[in-house]
N, C-alpha and C positions, 0 to 999 in steps of 0.2 A: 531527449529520449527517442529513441529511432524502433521501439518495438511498435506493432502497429497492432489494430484490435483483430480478434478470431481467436482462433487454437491454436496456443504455442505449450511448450513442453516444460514443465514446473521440474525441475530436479535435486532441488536443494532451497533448505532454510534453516537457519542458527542467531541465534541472540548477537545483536554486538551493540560497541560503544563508538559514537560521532560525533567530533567537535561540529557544532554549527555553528561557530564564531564566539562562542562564550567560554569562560574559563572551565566551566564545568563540562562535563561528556554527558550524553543523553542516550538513553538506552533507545535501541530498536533491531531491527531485521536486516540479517542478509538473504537475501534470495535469490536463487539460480534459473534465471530462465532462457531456454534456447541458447544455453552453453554460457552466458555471459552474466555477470554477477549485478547484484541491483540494490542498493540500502535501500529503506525505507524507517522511517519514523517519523514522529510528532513533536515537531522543536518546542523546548521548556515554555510554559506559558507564563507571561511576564503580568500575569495578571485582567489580563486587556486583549494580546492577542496571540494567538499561533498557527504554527502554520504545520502543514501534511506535506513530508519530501518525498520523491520517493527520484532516484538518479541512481547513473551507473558509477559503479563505485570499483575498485582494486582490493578491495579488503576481500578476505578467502572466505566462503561458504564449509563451513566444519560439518553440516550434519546435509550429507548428498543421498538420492536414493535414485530409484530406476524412473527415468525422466516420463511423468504425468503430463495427458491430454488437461489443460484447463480452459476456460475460456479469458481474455484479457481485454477489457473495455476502457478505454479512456474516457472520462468524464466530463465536457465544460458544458454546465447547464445557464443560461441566462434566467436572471429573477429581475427580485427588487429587496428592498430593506425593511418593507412594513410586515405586518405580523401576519398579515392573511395572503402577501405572497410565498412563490418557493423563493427560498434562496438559492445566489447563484451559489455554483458548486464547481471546484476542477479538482481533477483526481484519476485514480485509477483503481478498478474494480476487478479483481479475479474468480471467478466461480468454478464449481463443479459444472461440467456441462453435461451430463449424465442427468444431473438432480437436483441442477439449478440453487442451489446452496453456495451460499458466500464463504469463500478461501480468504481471502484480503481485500481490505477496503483501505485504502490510501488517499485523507483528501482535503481538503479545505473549504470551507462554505464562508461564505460574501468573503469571497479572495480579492478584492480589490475594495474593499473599505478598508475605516480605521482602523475597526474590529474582528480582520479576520480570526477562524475556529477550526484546528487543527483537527483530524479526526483518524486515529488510526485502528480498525479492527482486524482480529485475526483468527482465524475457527478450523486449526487444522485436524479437527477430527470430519471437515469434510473435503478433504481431498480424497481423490481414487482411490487410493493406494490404502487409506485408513478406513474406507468402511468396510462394515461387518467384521470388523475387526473388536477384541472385546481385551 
């Protein structure tokens, strides 16, 4: 992924479907940022573990609008495994930079164990373009 963290331009997001290696398709996000298109989703959880993608992807973005200021932070936090530390985390976090409110959260926590935990949220009634809007 070659985007790097600050204020880049949010223009587009639509539903779609991506093989991740399994026979089945997994539902998640296409997103438009700074012109160039980006999946995102939460690979099927096999019980045990999954994972948060989020890569540049060829697939077309259907639902475009007039390109939003966001803020776009990459995530790798170091932990540990017990229950009173954080766990590690790697991912990628989008906000309103206005009002500080979560757009996309894309990500995986203890990404290098057994058991990593996919995590994907999405809160598009707080981008720019959607508040005060009713």
């Amino acid at each position: 992924m070659e985007l790097k963290d600050g204020i880049v331009k949010l223009s587009g997001f639509s539903d779609a479907y991506f093989n991740c290696g399994w026979d089945e398709k997994v539902e998640g996000y296409v997103i438009q940022i700074n012109g160039k298109n980006y999946g995102v989703y939460r690979d099927p959880d096999d019980g045990y573990r999954s994972y948060g993608c989020f890569f540049e992807t060829d697939k077309p973005c259907k639902n475009t609008f007039p390109p939003q200021n966001v803020l776009l932070k990459t995530i790798t936090t170091e932990g540990g495994y017990d229950w009173y530390e954080d766990p590690k985390t790697d991912g990628v976090i989008i906000t309103n930079p206005e009002t500080g409110e979560l757009i996309l959260n894309i990500s995986t926590t203890w990404y290098d164990s057994y058991y990593p935990m996919g995590y994907c949220e999405f809160h598009p009634e707080n981008l720019p373009i959607n508040k005060n809007r009713k």
